[in-house]
Each structure stands twice: as C-alpha cells, then as structure tokens.
C-alpha positions in Angstrom: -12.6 70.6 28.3 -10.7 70.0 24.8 -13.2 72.2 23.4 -12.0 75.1 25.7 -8.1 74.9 24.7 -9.7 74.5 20.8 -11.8 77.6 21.3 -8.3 79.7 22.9 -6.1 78.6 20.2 -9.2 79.8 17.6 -9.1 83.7 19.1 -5.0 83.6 19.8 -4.8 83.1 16.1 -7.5 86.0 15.4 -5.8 87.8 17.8 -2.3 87.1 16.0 -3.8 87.5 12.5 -4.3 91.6 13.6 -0.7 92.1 14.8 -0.9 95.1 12.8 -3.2 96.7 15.7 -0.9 95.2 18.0 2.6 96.0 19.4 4.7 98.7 17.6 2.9 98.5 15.0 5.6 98.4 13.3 7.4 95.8 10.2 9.9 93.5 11.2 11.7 95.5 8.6 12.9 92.3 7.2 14.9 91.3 10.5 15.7 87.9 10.6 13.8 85.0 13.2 15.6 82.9 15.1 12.7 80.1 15.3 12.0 78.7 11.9 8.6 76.2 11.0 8.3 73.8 8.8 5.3 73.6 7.0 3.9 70.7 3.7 7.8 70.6 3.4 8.8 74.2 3.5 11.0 75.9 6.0 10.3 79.4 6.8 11.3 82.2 9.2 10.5 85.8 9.6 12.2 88.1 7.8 11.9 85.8 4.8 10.7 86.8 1.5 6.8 85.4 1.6 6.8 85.0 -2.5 9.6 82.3 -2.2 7.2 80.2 -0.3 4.3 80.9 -1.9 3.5 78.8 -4.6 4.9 75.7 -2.2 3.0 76.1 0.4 -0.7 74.4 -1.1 -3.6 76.3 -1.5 -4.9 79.4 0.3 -8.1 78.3 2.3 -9.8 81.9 1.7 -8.4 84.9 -0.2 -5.5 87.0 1.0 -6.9 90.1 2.9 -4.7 93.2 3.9 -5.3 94.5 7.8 -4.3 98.1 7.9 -2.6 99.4 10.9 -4.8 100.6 13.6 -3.0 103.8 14.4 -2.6 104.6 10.7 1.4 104.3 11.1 3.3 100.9 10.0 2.8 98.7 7.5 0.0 97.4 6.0 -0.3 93.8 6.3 -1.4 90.9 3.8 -2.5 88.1 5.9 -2.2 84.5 4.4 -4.6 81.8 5.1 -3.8 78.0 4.2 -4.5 74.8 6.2 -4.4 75.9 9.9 -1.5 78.4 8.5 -2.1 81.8 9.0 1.5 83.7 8.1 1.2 87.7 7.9 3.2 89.6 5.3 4.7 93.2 5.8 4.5 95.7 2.9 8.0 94.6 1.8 7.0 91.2 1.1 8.7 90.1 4.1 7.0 87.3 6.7 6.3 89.4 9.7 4.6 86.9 11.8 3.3 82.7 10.9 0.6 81.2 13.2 -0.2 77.7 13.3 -2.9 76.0 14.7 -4.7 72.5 14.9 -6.1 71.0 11.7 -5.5 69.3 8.7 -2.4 67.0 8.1 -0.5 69.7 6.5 -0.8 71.3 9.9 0.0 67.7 12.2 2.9 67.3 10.2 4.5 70.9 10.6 7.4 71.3 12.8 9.9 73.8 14.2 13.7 74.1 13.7 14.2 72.2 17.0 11.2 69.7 16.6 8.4 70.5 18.7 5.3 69.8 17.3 1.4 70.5 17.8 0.4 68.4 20.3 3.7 68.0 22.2 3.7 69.0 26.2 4.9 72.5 26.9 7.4 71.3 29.0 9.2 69.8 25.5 9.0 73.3 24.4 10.3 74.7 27.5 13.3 71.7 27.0 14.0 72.8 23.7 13.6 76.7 24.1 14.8 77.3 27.4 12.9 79.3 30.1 9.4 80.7 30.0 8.6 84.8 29.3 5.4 83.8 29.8 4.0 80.3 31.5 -0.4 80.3 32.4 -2.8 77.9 32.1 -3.2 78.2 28.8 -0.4 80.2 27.1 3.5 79.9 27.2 5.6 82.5 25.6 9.3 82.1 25.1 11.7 84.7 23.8 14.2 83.1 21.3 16.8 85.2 20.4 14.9 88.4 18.6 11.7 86.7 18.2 8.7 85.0 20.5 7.5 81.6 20.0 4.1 81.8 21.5 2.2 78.6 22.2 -1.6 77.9 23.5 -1.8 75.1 25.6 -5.1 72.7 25.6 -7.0 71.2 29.2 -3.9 68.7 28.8 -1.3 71.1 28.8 -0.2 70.1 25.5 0.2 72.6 22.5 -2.6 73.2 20.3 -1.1 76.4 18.4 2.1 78.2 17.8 2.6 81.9 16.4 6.1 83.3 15.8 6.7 86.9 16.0 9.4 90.0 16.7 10.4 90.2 20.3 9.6 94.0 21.0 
C-alpha cells in the first residue's frame, strides 16, 4: 500500500513540475508566499529571487529544462531539479512554485516555516495551517494567506510530498 501513496506523490510532482499548463497560466509576478521551506539549510518562499539560492542549494539531479506555457500566454518556466526538490522559476527569475517529495536526506531533513515535515500526519498540518481547502484520501490542500500548501498523503495518512504555489 506504501507503494500507492509513493507512486501519487511521483505524478503530483510531474503534475506540479507543468504548472505552466496549469492554472492562469500566469507568473506569480514576484508576489510574495506566505509558507516558506527550508531546504540543505536554505529558506525559501515564492516570490524569491531563485539565483540567491542557487548555488546553496547542492547539486541539480538532472539539467534545468524550461516548460513553455501551454496556451502560448505566461511565462516560460525553468524548472529545477535537486534531491527530491523540484522548485519552478518564472521568466523574472522569481520562484513561482517548489515541490518536495520523499528521498534523500536533504529532502528528510527539509522543513516549513511552522515545522511540518515529510512524514508528519496531516492532521499536524491541519494544526499548524488551519482548515482544509481540500481534504481526500490522498491529497490535503490548504490556502495560507496568498498561496496553497498542497500535501499528498501515503496509505498512513501521513505526508509523503508538499508543493507550494499561488492561491488563484
């Protein structure tokens, strides 16, 4: 059954890692996150400017491809791949989205602003967050401020990914 919550959390972040085709399709136009992540000791948030980070964050696990948007309006986006890190950048090198999912130890030890953790129950998210947008099975969604921390959620109910975006 883990293998089922491993496999969602694989497509959510293939899913997230094309939130160019997704949505407005539209930059975060450098707005700023209210849900920050920590990640091999570096805090980040949307809105950021990605080159910052980028030379602290380790090394990329595959080259740095950019997704076009589908609808030919928007930005293009540079997607950046590291340890179970995937963290999308708009055309203004601004972070537009970051999606985290089970892996290495970069990745076990990352953390958000409030604490909450891979592997930690929903409900700690729910706790920390406040109420659900969006609570199945498998997926809870919860609107902070002007962005989304989305979670998957394994057999156990605990979180194996997170991805932070704009609230539309």
């Amino acid at each position: 059954m883990k293998k089922t919550g491993t496999i969602l959390a694989i497509v959510l972040c293939a899913v997230m890692t094309l939130t160019a085709c997704g949505g407005s399709g539209k930059s975060s136009g450098g707005g700023s996150s209210d849900v920050s992540l920590t990640y091999n000791g570096v805090t980040m948030k949307l809105g950021d400017t990605f080159s910052d980070y980028e030379s602290k964050l380790g090394e990329q696990t595959m080259p740095s491809q950019e997704i076009p948007p589908c609808d030919g309006e928007g930005d293009t986006m540079t997607v950046y791949t590291y340890d179970s890190l995937t963290i999308n950048v708009d055309e203004s090198g601004k972070i537009d989205s970051i999606n985290l999912a089970e892996g290495g130890d970069a990745a076990a030890n990352a953390q958000t602003d409030k604490g909450l953790k891979l592997g930690d129950p929903a409900d700690k998210a729910k706790e920390l967050y406040g109420e659900a947008m969006t609570d199945t099975e498998f997926v809870l969604n919860i609107h902070v401020g002007g962005s989304v921390l989305g979670m998957s959620k394994d057999d156990s109910g605990n979180i194996s990914s997170f991805y932070i975006m704009q609230a539309d």
